[in-house]
N, C-alpha and C positions, 0 to 999 in steps of 0.2 A: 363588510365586517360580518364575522358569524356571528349568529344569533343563540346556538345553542351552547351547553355548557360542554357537551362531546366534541364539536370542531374547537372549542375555546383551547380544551387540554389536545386537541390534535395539531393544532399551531404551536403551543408551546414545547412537545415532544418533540414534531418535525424539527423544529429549529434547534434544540438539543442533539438531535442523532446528527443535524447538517454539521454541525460545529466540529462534535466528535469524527465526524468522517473527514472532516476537510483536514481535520489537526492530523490526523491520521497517515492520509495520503500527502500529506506535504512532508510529515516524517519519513515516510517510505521513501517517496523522490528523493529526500535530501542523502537517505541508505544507499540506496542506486549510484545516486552521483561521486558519492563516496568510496565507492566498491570499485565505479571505474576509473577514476583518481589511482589508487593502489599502486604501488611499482612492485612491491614484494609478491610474489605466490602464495611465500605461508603464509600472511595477513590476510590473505584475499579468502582462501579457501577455506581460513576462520571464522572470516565475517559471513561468507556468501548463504550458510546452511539460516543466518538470522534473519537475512534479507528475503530470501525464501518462504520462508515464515510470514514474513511480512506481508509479500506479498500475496502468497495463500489468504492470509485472512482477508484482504481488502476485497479479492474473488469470493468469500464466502457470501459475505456480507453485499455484494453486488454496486462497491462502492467503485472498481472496475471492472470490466467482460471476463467471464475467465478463457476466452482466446485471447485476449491481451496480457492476461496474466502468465498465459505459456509462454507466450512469444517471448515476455519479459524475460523469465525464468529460465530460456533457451538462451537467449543472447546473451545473457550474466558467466552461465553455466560456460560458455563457450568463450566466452573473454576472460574467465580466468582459468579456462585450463592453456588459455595462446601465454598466458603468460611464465 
């Protein structure tokens, strides 16, 4: 257990940002899965610039790589123009 009052508020922060990040990234998966769900074009190529977004953020913040965030964002991009 920490002893001092700096890890005390560094434990409780941590777990704060872990919460926010998870809620986060589980929102984004569930935007993904949803994008490729899609049968329509125009829906797709409405949603895709928000999911995008998305995913940027989650790279900024280092909650995923941002070589996994291109990749992401390449395969999205590329799945909805096949469509």
């Amino acid at each position: 257990m920490a002893n001092h009052k700096s890890a005390l508020k560094r434990i409780r922060s941590n777990e704060a940002k872990r919460l926010t990040n998870r809620y986060q990234h589980k929102t984004t998966r569930n935007a993904i899965k949803k994008l490729r769900d899609m049968e329509k074009a125009k829906d797709a190529q409405a949603f895709l610039p928000s999911v995008v977004s998305m995913i940027d953020k989650l790279a900024k913040k280092n909650v995923i790589h941002v070589n996994k965030a291109a990749n992401l964002k390449s395969g999205l991009t590329k799945h909805v123009a096949s469509l």
